[in-house]
Biopython code that builds the backbone (N, CA, C, O; Angstrom):
import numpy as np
from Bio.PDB.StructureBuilder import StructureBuilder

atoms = [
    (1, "UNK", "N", (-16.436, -14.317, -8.147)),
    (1, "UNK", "CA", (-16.764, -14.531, -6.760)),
    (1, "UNK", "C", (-17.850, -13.541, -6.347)),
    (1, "UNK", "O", (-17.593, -12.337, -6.326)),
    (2, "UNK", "N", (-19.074, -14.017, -6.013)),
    (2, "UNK", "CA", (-20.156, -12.641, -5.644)),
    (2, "UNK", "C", (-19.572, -12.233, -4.243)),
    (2, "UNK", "O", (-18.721, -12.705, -3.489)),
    (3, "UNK", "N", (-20.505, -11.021, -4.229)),
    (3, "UNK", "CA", (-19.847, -10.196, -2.879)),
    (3, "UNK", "C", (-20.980, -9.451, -2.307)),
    (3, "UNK", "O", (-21.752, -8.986, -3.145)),
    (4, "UNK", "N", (-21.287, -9.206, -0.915)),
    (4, "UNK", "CA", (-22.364, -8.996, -0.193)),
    (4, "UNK", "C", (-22.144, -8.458, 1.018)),
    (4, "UNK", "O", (-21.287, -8.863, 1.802)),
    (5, "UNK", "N", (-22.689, -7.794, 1.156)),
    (5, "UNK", "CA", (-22.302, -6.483, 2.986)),
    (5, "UNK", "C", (-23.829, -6.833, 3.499)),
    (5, "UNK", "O", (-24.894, -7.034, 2.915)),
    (6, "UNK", "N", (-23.426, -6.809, 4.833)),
    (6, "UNK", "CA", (-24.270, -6.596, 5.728)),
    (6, "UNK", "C", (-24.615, -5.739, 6.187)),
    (6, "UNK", "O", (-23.820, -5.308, 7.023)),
    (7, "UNK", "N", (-25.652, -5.084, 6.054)),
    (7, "UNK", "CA", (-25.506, -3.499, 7.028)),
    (7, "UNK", "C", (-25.722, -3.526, 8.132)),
    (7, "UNK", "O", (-26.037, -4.577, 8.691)),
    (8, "UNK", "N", (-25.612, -2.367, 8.767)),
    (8, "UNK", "CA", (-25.432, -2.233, 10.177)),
    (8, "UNK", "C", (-26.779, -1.878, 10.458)),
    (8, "UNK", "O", (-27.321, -0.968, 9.832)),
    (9, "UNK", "N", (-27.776, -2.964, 11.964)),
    (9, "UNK", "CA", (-28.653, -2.376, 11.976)),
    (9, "UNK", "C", (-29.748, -3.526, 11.106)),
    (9, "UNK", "O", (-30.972, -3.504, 11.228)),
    (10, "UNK", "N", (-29.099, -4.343, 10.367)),
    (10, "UNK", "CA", (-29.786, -5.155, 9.862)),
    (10, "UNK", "C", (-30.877, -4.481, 8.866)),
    (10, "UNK", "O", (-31.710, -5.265, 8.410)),
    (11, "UNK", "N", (-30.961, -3.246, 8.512)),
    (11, "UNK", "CA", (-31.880, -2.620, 7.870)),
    (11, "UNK", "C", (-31.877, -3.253, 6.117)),
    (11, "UNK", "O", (-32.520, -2.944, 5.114)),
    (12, "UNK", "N", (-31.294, -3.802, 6.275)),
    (12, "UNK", "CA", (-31.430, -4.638, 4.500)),
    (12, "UNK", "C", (-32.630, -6.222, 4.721)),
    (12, "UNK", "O", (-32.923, -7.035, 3.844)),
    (13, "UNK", "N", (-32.922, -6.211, 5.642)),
    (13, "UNK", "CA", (-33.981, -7.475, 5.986)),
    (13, "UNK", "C", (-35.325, -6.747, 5.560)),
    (13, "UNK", "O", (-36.481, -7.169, 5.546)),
    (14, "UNK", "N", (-34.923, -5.821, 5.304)),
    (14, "UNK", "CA", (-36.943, -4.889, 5.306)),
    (14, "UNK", "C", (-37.061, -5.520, 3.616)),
    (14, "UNK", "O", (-36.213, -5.463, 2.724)),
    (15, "UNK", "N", (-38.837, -6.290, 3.590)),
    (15, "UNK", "CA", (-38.588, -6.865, 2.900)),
    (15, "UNK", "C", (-38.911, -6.095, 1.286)),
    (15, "UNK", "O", (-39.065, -6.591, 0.170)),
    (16, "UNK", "N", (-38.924, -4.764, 1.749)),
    (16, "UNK", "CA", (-38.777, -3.756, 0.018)),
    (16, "UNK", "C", (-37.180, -3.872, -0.200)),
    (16, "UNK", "O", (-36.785, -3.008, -0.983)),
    (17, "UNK", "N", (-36.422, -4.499, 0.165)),
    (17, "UNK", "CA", (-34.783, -4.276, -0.105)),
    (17, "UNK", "C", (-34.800, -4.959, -0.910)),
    (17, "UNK", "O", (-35.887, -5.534, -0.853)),
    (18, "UNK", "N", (-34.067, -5.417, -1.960)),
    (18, "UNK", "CA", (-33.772, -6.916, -2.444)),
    (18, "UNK", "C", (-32.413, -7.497, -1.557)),
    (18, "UNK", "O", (-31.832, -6.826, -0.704)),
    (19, "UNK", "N", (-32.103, -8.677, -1.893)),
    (19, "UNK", "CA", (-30.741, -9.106, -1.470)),
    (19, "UNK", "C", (-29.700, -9.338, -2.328)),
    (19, "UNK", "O", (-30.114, -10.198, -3.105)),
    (20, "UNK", "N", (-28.777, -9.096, -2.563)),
    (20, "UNK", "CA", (-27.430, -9.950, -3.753)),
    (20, "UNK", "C", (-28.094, -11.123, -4.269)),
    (20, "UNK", "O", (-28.397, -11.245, -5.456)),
    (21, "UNK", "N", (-28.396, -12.277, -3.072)),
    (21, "UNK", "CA", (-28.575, -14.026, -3.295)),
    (21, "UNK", "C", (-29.894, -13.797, -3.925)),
    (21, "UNK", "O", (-30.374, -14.840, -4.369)),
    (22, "UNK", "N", (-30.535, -12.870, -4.075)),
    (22, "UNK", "CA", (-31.638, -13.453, -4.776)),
    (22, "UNK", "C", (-31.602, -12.888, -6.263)),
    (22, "UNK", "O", (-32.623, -12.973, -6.945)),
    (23, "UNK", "N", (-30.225, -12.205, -6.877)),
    (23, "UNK", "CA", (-30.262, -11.496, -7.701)),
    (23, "UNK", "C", (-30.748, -9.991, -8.128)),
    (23, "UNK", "O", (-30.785, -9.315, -9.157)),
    (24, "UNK", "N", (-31.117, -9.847, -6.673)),
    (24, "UNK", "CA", (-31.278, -8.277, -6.703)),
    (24, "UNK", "C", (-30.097, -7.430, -7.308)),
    (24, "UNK", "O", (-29.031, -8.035, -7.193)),
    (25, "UNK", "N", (-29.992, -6.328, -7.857)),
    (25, "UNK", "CA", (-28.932, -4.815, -8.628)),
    (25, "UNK", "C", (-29.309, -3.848, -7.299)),
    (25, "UNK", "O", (-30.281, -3.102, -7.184)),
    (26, "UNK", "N", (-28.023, -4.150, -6.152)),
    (26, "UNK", "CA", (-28.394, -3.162, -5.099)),
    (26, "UNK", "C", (-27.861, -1.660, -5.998)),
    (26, "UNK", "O", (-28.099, -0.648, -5.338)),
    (27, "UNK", "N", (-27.315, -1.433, -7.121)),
    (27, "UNK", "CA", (-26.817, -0.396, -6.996)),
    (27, "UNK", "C", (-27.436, 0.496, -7.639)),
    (27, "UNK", "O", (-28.026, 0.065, -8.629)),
    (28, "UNK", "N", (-27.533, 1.726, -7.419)),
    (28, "UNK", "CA", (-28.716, 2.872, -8.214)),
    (28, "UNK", "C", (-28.163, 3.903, -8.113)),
    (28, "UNK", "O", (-27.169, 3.948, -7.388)),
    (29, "UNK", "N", (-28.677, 5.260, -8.903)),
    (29, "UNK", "CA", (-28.089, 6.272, -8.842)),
    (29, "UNK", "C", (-28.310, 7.073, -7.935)),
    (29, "UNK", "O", (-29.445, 7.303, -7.517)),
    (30, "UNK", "N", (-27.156, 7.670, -7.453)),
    (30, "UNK", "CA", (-28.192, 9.030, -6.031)),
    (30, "UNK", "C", (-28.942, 9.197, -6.214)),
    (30, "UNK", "O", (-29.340, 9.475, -7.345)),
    (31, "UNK", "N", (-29.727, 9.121, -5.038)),
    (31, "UNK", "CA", (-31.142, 9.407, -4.768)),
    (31, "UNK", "C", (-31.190, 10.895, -4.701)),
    (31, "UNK", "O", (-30.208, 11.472, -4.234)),
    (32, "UNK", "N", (-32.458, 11.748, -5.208)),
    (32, "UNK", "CA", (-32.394, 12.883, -5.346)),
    (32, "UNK", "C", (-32.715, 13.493, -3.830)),
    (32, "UNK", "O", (-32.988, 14.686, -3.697)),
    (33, "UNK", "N", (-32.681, 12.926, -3.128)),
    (33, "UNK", "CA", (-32.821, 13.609, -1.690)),
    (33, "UNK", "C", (-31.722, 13.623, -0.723)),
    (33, "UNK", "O", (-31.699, 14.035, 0.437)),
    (34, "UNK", "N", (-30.352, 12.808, -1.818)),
    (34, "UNK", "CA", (-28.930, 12.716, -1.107)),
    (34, "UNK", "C", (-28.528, 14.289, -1.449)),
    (34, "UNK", "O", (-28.565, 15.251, -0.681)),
    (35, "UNK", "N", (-28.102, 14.247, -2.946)),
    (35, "UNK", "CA", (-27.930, 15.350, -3.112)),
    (35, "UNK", "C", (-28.169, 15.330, -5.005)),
    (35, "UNK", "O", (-28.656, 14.267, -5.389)),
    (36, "UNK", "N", (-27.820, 16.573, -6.355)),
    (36, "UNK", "CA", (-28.492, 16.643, -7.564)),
    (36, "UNK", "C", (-26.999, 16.012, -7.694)),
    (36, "UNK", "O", (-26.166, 16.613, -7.015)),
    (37, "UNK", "N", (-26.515, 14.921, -8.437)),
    (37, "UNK", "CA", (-25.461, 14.606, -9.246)),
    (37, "UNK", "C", (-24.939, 15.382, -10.027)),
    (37, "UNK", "O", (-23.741, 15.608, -10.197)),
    (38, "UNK", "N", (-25.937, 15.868, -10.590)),
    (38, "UNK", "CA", (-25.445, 16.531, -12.201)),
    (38, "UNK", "C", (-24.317, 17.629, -11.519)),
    (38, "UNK", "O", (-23.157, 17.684, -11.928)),
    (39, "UNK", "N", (-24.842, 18.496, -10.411)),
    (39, "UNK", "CA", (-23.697, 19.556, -9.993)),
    (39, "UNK", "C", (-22.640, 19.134, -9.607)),
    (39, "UNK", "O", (-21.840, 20.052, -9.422)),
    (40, "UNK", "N", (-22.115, 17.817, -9.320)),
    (40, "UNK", "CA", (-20.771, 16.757, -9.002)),
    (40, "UNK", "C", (-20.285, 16.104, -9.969)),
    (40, "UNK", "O", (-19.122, 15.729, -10.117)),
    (41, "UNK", "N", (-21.063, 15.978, -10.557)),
    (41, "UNK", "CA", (-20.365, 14.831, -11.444)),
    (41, "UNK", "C", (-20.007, 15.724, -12.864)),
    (41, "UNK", "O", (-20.498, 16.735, -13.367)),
    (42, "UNK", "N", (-18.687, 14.640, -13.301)),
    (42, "UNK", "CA", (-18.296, 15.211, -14.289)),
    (42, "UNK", "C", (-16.999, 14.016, -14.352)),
    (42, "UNK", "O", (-16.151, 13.613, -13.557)),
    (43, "UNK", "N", (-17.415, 13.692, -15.896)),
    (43, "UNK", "CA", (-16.366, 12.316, -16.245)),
    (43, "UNK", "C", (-14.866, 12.278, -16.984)),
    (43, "UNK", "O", (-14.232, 11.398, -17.567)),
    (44, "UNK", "N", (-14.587, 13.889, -16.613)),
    (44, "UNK", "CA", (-13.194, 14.392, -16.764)),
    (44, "UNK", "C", (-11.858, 14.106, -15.764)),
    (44, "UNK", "O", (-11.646, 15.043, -14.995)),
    (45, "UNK", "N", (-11.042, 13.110, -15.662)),
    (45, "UNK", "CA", (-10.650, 12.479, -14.437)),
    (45, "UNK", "C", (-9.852, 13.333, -14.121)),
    (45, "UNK", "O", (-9.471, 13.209, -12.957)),
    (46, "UNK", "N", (-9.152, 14.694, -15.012)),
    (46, "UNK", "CA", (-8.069, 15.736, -14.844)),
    (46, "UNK", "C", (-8.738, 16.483, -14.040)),
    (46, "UNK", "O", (-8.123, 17.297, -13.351)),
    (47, "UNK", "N", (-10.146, 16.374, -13.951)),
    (47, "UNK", "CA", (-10.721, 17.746, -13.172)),
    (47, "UNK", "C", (-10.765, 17.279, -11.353)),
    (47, "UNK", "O", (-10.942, 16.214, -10.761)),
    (48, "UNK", "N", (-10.566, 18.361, -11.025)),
    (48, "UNK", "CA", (-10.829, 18.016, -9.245)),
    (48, "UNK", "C", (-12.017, 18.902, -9.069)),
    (48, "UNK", "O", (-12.668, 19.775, -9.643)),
    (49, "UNK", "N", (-11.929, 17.989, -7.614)),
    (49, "UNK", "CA", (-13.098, 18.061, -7.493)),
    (49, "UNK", "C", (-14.844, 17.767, -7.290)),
    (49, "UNK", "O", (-15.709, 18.232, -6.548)),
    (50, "UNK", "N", (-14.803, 16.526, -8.605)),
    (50, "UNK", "CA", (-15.439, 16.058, -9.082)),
    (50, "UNK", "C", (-15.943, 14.653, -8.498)),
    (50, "UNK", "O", (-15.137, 14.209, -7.680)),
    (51, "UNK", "N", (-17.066, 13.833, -8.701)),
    (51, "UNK", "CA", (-17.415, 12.409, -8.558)),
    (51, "UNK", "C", (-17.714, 12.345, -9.780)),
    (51, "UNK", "O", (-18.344, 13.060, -10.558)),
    (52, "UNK", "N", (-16.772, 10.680, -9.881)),
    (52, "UNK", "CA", (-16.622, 10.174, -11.276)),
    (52, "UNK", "C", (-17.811, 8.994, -11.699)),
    (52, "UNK", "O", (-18.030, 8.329, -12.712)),
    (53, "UNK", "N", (-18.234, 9.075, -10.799)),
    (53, "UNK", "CA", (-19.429, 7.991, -11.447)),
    (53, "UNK", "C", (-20.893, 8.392, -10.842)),
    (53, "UNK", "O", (-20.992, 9.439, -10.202)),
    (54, "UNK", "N", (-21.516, 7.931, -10.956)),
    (54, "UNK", "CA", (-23.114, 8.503, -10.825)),
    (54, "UNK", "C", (-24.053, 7.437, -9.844)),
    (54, "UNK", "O", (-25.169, 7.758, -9.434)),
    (55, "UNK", "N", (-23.408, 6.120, -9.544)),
    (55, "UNK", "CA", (-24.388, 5.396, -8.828)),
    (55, "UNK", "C", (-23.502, 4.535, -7.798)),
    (55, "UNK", "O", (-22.275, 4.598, -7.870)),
    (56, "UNK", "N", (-24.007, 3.900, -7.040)),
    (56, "UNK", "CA", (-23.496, 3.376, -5.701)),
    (56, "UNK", "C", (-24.899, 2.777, -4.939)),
    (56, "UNK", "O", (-26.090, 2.789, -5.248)),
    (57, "UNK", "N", (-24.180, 2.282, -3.857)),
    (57, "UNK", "CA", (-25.532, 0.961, -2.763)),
    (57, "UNK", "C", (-26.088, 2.259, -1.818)),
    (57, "UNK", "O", (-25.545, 2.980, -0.980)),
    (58, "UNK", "N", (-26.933, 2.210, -2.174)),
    (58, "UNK", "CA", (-27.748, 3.684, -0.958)),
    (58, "UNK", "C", (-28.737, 2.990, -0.224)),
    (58, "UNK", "O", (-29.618, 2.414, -0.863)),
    (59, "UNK", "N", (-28.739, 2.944, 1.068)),
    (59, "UNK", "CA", (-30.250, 2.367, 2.058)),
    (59, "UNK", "C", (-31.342, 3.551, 1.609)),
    (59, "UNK", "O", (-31.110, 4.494, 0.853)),
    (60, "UNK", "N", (-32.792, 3.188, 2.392)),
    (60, "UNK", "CA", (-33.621, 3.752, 1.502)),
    (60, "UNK", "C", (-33.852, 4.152, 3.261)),
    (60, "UNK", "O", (-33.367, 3.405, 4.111)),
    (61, "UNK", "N", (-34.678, 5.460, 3.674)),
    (61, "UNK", "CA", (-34.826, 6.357, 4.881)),
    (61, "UNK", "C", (-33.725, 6.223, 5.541)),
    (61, "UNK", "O", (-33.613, 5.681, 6.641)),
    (62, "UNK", "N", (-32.770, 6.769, 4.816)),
    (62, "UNK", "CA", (-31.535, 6.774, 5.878)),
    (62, "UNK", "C", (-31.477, 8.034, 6.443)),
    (62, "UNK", "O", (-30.562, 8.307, 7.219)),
    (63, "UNK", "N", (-32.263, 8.772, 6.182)),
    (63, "UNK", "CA", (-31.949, 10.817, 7.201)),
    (63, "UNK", "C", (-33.350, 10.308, 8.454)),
    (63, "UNK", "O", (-33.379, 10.991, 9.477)),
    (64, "UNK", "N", (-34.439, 9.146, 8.326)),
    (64, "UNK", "CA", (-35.295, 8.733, 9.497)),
    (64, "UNK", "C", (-34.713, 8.193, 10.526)),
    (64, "UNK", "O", (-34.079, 7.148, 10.384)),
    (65, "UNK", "N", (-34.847, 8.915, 11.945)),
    (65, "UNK", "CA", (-34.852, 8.629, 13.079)),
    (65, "UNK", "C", (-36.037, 8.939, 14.223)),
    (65, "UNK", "O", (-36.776, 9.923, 14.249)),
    (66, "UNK", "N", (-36.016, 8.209, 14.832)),
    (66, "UNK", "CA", (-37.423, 8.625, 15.300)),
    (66, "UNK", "C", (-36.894, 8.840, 17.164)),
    (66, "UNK", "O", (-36.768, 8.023, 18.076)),
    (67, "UNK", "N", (-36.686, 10.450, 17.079)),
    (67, "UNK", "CA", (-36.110, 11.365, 18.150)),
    (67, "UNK", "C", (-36.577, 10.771, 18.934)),
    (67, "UNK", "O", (-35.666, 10.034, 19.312)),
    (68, "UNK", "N", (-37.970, 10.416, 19.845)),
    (68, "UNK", "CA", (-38.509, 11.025, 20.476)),
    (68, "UNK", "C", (-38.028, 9.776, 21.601)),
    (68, "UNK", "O", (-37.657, 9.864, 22.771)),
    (69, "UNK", "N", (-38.238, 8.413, 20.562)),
    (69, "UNK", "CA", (-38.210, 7.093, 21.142)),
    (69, "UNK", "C", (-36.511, 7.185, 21.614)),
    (69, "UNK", "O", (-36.160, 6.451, 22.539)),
    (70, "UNK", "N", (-35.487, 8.093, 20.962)),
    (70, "UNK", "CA", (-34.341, 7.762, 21.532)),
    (70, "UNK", "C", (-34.023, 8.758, 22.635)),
    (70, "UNK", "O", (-32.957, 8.398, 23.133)),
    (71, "UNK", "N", (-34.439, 9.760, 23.184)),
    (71, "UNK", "CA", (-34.857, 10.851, 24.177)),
    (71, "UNK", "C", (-34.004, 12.189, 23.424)),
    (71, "UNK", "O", (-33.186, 12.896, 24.013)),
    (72, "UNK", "N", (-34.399, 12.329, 22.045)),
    (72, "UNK", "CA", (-33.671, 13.309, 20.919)),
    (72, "UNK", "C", (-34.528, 14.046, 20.413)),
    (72, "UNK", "O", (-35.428, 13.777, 19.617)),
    (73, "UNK", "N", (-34.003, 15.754, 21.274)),
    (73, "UNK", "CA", (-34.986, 16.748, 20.564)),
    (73, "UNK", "C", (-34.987, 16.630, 19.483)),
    (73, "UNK", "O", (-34.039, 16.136, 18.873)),
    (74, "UNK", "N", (-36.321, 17.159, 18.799)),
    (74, "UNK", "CA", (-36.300, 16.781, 17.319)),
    (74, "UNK", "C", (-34.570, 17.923, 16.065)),
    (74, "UNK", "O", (-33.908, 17.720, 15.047)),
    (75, "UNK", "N", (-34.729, 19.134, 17.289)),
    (75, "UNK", "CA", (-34.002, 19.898, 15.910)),
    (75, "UNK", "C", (-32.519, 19.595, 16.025)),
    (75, "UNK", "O", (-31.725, 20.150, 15.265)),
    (76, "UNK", "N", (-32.038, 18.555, 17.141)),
    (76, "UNK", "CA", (-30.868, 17.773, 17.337)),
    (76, "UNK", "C", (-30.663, 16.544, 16.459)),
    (76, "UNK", "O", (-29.714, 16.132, 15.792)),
    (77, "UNK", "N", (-31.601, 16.215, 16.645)),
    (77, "UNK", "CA", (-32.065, 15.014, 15.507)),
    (77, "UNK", "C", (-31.529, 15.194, 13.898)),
    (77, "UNK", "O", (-30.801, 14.539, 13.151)),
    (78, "UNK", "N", (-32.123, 16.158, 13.820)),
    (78, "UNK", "CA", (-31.870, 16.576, 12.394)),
    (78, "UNK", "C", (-30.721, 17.111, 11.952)),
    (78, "UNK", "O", (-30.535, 17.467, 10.788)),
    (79, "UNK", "N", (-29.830, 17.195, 12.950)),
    (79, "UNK", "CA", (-28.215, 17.312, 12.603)),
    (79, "UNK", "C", (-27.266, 15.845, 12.346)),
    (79, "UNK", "O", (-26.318, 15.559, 11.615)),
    (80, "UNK", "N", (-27.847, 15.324, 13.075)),
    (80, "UNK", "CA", (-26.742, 13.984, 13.778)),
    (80, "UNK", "C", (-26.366, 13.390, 12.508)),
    (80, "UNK", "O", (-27.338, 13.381, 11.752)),
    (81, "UNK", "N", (-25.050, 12.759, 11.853)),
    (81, "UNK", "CA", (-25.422, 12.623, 11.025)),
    (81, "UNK", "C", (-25.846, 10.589, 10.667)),
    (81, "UNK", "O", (-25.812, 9.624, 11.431)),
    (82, "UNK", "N", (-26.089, 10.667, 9.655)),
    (82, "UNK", "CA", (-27.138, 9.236, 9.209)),
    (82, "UNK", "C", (-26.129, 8.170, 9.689)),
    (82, "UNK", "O", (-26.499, 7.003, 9.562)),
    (83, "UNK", "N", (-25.016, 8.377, 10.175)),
    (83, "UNK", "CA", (-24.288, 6.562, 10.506)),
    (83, "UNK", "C", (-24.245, 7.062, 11.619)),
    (83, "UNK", "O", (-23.089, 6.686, 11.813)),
    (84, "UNK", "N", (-24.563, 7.738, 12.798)),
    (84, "UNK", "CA", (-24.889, 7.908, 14.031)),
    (84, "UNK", "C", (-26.136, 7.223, 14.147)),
    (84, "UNK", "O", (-26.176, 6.407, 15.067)),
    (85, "UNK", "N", (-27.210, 7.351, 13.420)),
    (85, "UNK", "CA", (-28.571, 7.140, 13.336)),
    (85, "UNK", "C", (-28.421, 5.621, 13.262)),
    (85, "UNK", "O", (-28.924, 5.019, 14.211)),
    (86, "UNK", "N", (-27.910, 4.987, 12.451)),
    (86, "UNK", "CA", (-27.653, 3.978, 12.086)),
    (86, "UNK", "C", (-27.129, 2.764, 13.926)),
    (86, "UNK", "O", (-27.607, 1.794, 14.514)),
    (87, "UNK", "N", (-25.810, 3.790, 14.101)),
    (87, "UNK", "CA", (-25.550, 3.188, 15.534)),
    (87, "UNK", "C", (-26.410, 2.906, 16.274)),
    (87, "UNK", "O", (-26.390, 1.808, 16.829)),
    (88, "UNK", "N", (-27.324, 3.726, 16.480)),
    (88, "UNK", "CA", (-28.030, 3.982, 17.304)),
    (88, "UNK", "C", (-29.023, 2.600, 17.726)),
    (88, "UNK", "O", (-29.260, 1.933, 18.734)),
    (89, "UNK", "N", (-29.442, 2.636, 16.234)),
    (89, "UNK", "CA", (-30.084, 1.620, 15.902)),
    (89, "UNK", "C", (-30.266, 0.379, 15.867)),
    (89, "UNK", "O", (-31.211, -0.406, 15.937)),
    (90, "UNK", "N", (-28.449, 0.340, 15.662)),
    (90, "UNK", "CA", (-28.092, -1.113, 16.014)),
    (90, "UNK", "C", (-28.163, -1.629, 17.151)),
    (90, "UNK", "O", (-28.523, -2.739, 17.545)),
    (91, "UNK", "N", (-27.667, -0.430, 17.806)),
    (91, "UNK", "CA", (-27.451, -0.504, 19.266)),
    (91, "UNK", "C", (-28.431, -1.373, 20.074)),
    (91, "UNK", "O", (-28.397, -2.382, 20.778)),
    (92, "UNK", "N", (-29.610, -0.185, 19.471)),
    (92, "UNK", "CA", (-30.616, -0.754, 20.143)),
    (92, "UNK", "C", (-31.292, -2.127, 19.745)),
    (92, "UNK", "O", (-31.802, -2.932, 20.524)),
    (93, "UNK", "N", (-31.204, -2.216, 18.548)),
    (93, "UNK", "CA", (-31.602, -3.801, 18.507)),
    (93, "UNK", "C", (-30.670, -4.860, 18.856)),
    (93, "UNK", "O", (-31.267, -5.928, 18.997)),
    (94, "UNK", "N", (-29.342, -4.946, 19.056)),
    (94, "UNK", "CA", (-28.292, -5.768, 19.941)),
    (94, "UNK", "C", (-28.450, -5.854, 20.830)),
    (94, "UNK", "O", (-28.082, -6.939, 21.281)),
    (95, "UNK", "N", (-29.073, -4.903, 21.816)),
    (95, "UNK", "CA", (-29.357, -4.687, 23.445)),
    (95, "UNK", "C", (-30.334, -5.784, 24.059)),
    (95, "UNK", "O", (-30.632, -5.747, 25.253)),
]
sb = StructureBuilder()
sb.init_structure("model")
sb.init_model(0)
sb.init_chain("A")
sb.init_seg("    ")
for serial, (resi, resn, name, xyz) in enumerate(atoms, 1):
    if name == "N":
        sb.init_residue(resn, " ", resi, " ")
    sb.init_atom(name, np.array(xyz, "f"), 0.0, 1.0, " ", f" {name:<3s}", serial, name[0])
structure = sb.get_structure()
């Protein structure tokens, strides 16, 4: 049975995404600007601590928000974290 999420925000329509239906592989390894894997991971399941696998569905500018348009000092901005950003977003395109 295939299987497919929608994101929030509709940000999977940008047309560098692929989709599931067209046979796109949404899944990839952390992106090196999430955080370095290698210091997490570790495929010892006794160990804590640890992330046991290395890849997962990641959106692509997910730490971009653009403060200024939402009335968000910039160094507030840069805390909030990315599924706030995301709300936000939706928000505003539902509105």
């Amino acid at each position: 049975m295939p299987l497919s999420a929608i994101s929030q925000g509709d940000r999977q329509s940008e047309p560098a995404v692929g989709r599931p239906h067209d046979g796109a592989d949404l899944v990839s390894e952390v992106p090196h600007d999430r955080f370095n894997i290698n210091n997490f991971y570790d495929s010892d399941p006794s160990k804590t601590g640890a992330v046991r696998n290395r890849c997962g569905g990641f959106m692509d500018k997910i730490l971009s928000l653009d403060a200024e348009f939402f009335g968000l000092f910039p160094a507030h901005a840069a805390r909030i974290d990315p599924q706030q950003h995301l709300t936000l977003e939706a928000t505003y395109m539902k509105l």
